[in-house]
N, C-alpha and C positions, 0 to 999 in steps of 0.2 A: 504494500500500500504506500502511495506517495503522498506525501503529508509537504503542503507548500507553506513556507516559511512567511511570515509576514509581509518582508520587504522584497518579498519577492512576484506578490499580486500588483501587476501594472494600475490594476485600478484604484487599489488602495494607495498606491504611491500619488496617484493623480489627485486622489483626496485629500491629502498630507501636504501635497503641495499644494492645492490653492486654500489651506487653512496660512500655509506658510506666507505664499501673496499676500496675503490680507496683513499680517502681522509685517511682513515688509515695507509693505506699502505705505503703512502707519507707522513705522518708523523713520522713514523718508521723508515723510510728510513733515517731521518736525524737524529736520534738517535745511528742507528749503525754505521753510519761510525766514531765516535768520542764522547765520555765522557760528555766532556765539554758542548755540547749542550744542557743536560739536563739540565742546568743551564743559559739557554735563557731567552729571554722575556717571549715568546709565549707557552711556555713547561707548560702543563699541569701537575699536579702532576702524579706519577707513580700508586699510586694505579685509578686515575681517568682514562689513561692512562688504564688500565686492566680494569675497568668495559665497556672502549669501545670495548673493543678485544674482550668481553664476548657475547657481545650483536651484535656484527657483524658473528662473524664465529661460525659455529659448533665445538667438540672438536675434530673431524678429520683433518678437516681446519686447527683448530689452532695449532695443531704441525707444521705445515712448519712454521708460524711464531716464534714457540716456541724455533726452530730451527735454524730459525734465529738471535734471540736476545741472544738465548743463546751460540752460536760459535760467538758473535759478539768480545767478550774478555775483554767484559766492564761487573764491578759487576753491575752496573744502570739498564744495560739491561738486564742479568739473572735474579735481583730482579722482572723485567715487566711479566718478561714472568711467575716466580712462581706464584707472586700472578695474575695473570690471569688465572692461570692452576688451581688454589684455587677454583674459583669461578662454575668451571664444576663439582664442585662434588658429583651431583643429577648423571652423564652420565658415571663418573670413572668406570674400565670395568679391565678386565685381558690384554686389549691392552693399557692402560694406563702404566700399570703396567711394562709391557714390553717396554713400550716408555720411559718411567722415569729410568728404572736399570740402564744404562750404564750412566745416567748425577750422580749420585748419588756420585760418588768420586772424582766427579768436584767439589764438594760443600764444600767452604773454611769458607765464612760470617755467621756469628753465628743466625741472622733474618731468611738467607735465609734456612738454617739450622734447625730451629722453622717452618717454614712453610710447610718444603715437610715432615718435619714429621708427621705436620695436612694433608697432604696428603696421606700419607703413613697411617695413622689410617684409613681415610676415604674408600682407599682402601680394607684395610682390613676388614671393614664395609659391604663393597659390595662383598668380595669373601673369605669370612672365610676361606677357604682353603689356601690362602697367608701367612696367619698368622705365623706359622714359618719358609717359607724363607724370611720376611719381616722382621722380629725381629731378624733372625740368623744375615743377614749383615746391618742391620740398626739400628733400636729401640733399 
């Protein structure tokens, strides 16, 4: 007899995560409205903080939130969203690519700076043909 293990029922893991969404979500939520709250009790580190984003949404998903953090106007929470965005990049695609061009001249902090350029490699990793309009306005 085969006895299936908990985290092993797909549907149950679907349930788990959108209880997970919802508690993400709200914890985001007090992140954009104001800076200072990253520096809470309760505040989780930010790279901790992205490996949760990672593991709850897909990378289609996570552009609305990526979207969010990153018009919030706080670097704390542009920093969330790159290194979350870090972490998808087995799924980076030419629609990544086209989601990322237009933040790219948003980008002042010299970290955040280092990281979408690991980004930017890793893309180009995945669509050699990017290659030199990636290096022409970026690398």
């Amino acid at each position: 007899m085969h006895t299936e293990k908990p985290w092993q029922n797909k549907q149950m893991v679907k349930e788990l995560q959108k209880l997970t969404n919802k508690q993400v979500a709200e914890d985001i939520q007090t992140f954009i409205k104001s800076s200072h709250k990253f520096y809470s009790d309760r505040v989780p580190e930010i790279k901790t903080l992205a490996r949760t984003l990672y593991r709850v949404y897909s990378l289609k998903e996570f552009y609305k939130v990526f979207n969010k953090l990153w018009n919030s106007g706080y670097e704390k929470e542009k920093s969330l969203a790159i290194y979350a965005l870090q972490m998808y990049k087995e799924d980076f695609d030419l629609s990544t690519w086209k989601f990322l061009k237009p933040k790219l001249k948003e980008i002042t902090d010299k970290e955040q700076l280092k990281s979408v350029k690991e980004i930017l490699k890793d893309i180009i990793k995945k669509n050699p043909k990017l290659e030199k309009e990636i290096s022409k306005l970026y690398l």
